[in-house]
C-alpha positions as CSV (number, residue, x, y, z in Angstrom):
1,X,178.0,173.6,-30.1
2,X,179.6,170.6,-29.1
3,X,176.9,167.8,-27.8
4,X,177.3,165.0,-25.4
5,X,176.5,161.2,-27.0
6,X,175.0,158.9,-25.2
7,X,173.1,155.5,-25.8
8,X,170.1,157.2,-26.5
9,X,171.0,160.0,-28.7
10,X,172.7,163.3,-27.6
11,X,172.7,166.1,-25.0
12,X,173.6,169.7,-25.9
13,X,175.6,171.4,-22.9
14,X,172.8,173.4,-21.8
15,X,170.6,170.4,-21.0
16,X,173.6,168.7,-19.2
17,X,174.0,171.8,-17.3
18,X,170.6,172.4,-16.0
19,X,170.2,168.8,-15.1
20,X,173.2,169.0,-13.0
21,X,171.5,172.6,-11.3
22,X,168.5,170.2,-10.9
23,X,170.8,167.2,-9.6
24,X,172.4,169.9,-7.0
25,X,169.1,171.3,-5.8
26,X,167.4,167.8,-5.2
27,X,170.6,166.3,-2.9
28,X,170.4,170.0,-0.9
29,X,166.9,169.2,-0.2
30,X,168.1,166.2,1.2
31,X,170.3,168.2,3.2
32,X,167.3,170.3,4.6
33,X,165.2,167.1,5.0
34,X,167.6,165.9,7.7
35,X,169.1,168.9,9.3
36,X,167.6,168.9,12.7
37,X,167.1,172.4,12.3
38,X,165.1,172.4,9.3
39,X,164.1,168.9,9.3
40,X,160.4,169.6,11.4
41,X,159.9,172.0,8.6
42,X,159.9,168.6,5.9
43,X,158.7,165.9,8.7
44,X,156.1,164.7,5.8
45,X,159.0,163.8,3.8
46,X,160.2,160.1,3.6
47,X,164.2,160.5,3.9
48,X,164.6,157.3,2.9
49,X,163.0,157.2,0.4
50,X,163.9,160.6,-1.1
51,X,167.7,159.0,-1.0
52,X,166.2,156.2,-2.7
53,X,165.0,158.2,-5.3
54,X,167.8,160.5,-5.6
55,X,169.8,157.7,-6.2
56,X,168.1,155.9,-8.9
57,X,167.7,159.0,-10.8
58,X,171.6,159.3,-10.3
59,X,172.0,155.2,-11.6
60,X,169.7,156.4,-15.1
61,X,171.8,159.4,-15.7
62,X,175.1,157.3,-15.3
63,X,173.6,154.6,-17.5
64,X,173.2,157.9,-20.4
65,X,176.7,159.1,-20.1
66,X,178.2,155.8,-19.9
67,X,179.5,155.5,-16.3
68,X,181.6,158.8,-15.9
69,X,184.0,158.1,-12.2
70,X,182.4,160.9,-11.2
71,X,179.4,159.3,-10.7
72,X,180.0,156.7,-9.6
73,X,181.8,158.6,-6.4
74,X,178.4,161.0,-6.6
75,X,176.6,157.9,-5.3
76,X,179.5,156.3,-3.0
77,X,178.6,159.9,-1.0
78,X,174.9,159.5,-1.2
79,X,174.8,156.1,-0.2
80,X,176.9,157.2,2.9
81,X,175.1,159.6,3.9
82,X,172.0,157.2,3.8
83,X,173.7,155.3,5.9
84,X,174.7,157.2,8.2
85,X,171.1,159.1,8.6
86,X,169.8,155.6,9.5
87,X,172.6,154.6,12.5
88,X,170.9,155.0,15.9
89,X,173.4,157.1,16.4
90,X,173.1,159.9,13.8
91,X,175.6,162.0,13.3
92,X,174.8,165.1,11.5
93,X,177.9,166.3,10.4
94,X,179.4,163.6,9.4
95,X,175.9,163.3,7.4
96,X,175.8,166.5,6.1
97,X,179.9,166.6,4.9
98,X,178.8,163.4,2.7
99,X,176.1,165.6,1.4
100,X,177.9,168.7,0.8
101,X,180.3,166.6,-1.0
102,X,177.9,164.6,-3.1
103,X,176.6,168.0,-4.5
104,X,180.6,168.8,-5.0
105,X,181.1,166.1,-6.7
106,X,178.3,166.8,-9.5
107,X,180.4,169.7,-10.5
108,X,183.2,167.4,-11.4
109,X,180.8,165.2,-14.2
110,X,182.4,166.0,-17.7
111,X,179.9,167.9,-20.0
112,X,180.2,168.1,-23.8
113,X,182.9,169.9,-24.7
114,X,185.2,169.3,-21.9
115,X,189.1,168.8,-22.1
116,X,188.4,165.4,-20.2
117,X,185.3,163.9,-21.8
């Protein structure tokens, strides 16, 4: 079993692995927190500040795997997305395609083992 070094130690795959699952889940919660259709359902939630958080836990885990492009485009996508879900005019799709393609793009971070580490 190959395991992914960082600056603090290493990662087997399996904890990269759920962490991305966890990643994925957290920025299609987003997704639900500002769907007009589902959004009522979360109106105690702070968007903003879920992004916020979202995206700082995104900054620590590029920090561990030493700045991976990947990441780096994972927040580009959040950050747009927070963007746009502040404009007065809000547009949902064009929110929700950032979204959709911020959880895309977690797929693409290298875990130990990979050809392209």
């Amino acid at each position: 079993m190959i395991e992914m070094k960082t600056i603090y130690g290493s990662f087997s795959p399996s904890q990269i692995a759920a962490f991305k699952k966890s990643l994925r889940s957290s920025i299609f919660f987003v997704l639900l927190c500002v769907d007009p259709e589902t959004s009522e359902q979360h109106k105690e939630i702070d968007v903003n500040k879920l992004f916020d958080n979202l995206l700082r836990k995104v900054n620590s885990y590029n920090e561990l795997l030493m700045c991976q492009k990947e990441v780096v485009e994972l927040m580009t996508l959040l950050q747009a997305a927070k963007d746009e879900y502040n404009k007065p005019e809000f547009d949902f799709l064009t929110c929700r395609k950032l979204i959709l393609d911020a959880g895309s793009e977690v797929l693409k971070i290298r875990e130990a083992g990979d050809s392209n580490a």
